[in-house]
N, C-alpha and C positions, 0 to 999 in steps of 0.2 A: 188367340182366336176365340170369338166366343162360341156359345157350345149350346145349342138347341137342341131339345127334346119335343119334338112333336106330339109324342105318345101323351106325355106326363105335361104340357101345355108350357114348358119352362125356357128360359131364355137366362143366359149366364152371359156377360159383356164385361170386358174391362177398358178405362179410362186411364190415361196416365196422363200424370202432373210431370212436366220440362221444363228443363231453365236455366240458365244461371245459379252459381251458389249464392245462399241467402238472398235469394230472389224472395221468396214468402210462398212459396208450394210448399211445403208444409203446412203454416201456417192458413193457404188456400183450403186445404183439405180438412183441418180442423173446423175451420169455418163453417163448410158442407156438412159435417161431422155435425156439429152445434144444432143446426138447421131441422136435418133429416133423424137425429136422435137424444132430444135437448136431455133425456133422461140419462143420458150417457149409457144403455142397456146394451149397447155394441161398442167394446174396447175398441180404441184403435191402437196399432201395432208400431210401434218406432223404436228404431234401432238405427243409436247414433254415436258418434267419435264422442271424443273429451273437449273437441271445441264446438260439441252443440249444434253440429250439421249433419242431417241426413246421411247414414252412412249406405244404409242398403234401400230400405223403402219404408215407405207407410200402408200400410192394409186396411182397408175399409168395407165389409162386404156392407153393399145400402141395396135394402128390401124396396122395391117401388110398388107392389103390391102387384096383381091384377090389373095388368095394362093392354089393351086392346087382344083380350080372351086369353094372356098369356102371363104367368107370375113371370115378370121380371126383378133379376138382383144385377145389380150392378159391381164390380169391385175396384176401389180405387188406389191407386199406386202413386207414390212419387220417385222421382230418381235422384241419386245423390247429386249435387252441380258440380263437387270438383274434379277437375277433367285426372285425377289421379286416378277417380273412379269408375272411368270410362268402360270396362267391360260390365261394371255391374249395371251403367244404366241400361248400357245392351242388355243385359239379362232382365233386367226391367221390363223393356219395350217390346220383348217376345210376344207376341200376341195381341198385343195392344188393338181394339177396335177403337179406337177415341185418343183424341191428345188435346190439352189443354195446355199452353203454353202461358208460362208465366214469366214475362219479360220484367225486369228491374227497370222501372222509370227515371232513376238517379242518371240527371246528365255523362258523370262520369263514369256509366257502368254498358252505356251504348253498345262498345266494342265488344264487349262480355255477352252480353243479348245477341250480338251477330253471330259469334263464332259458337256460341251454343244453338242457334239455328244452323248453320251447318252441321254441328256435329251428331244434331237430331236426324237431319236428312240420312246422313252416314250411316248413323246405328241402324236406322228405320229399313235403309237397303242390305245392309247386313242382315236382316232380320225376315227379305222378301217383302217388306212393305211397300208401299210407294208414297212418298212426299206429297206428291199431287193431288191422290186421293181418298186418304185417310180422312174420316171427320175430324176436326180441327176446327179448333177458337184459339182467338189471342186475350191475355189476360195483361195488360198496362199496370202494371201494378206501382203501391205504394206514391201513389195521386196526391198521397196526406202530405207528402215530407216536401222541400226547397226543394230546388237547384233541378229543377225537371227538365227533360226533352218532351216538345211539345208532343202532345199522339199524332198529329203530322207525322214529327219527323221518325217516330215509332213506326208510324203506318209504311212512310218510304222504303225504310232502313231493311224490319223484318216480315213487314207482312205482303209475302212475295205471292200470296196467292187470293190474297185480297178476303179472307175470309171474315166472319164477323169478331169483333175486336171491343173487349168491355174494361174503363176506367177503371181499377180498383186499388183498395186499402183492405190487405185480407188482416191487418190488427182489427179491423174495426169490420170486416165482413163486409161493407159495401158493394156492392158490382159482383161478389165474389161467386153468390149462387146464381147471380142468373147468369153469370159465364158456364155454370155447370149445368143449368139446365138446356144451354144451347147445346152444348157439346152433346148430353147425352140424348138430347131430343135429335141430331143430326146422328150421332152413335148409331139408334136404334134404326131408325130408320134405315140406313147402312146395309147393318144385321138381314132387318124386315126383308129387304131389296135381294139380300143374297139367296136368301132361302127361303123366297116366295112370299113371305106370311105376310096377311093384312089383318087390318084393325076390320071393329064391328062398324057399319055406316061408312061415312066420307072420308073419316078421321085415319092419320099414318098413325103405324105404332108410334111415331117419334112426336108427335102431335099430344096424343093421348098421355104419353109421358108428360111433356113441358105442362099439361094441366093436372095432373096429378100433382109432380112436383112443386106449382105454384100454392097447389092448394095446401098442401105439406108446408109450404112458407107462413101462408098467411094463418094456419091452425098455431103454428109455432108460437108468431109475433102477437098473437092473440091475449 
C-alpha cells in the first residue's frame, strides 16, 4: 500500500510487473530503468534461478521528482511467472497500488496469459485487493517475433476489464514506457483519490506525472 506523508509532501507507490514466465517483465522493467536512469545511477536488484528467470523480484526505486506539490518515488517489482513460485508472487503483490500486466503475444503461449490472469486475480484477493479496481494496464508484448495472436484476440481472451492495452517489444523498448506511464499516471491518481490530495491548477496528480514522465522521455532520447 503506498505510504503518504503529508507533513514532509511525500508520496511512496508501488507498481508490479505480471505475467507469464519469460513473458519480457523483466526485461519491461529494464526498459523503464534505461528511460528514467540512462546513467544507470540506481542499480536494479535481480535475483534469479540458473535458468535465468526471475526468481523473487526486481527492485527499482524511480524518483519522479516534485509532482503536483508532492516528491513522488515510485518502486517497481516484478514477480517470478513460474507457477512453482506462486507464494512469492503473492508476496510480491502485497501492496501493490498498480499492476502492469505483461502478456506473451506468441500464439502458443495464449493459455499461459489466461491462467496467469487468473492467478493474478487469486493472489490479488489473497492479498485484499480487488481485481476490478486496482490501476491496471495491459502490456501485448513481443509484437517483434512470428506466429502472434492478433490484440483482438488478446483483448477478448485477457483483457476482462477492458483497460488500456499497449503493443510492445520490451528488447527493443517500444510501447514499453508509455504502458508505464499509463499505469503510474492511473496509479497515482488512485493514491491522490484515497487521501484526498490534489495537484496545483486543473491538473490530477496522475496527469502531472504522465508529463513529467514524457518529459524524462524525451530529455532521454535527446
Amino acid at each position: 500500500m503506498s505510504i503518504v506523508n503529508t507533513r514532509d509532501k511525500t508520496i511512496t507507490a508501488k507498481i508490479v510487473y505480471y505475467g507469464p514466465g519469460l513473458g519480457g517483465k523483466t526485461t519491461s522493467l529494464k526498459a523503464v530503468h534505461q528511460v528514467l536512469d540512462p546513467d544507470q545511477k540506481v542499480k536494479l536488484i535481480s535475483l534469479k534461478t540458473d535458468e535465468e528467470r526471475t526468481l523473487f523480484f526486481d527492485f527499482l526505486p524511480i524518483d519522479l521528482g516534485m509532482v503536483g506539490g508532492y516528491k513522488i518515488k515510485i518502486q517497481g517489482f516484478t514477480v517470478p511467472g513460474q507457477v512453482k513460485y506462486n507464494l512469492t508472487r503473492k508476496y510480491v503483490l502485497m501492496g501493490a497500488d498498480g499492476v502492469v500486466f505483461v502478456a506473451d503475444s506468441q500464439a502458443d503461449r495464449i493459455d499461459e496469459n489466461a491462467e496467469s490472469i487468473v492467478n493474478f486475480s487469486e493472489n490479488l484477493t489473497a492479498n485484499g485487493l480487488d481485481v476490478n479496481t486496482i490501476p491496471l494496464v495491459m502490456q501485448y508484448n513481443k509484437r517483434d517475433l512470428l506466429s502472434l495472436s492478433s490484440p483482438e484476440d488478446l483483448e477478448a481472451k485477457l483483457n476482462f476489464r477492458g483497460v488500456p492495452s499497449f503493443k510492445t517489444s520490451a528488447t527493443s523498448g517500444e510501447g514499453v514506457f508509455d504502458a508505464f506511464v499509463e499505469a503510474s499516471g492511473r496509479m497515482l491518481d488512485a493514491v491522490a483519490a484515497r487521501y484526498g490530495i490534489s495537484a496545483a491548477g486543473d491538473d490530477s496528480v496522475g496527469d502531472s506525472a504522465r508529463r513529467f514522465l514524457a518529459r524524462l522521455a524525451k530529455e532521454t532520447s535527446a
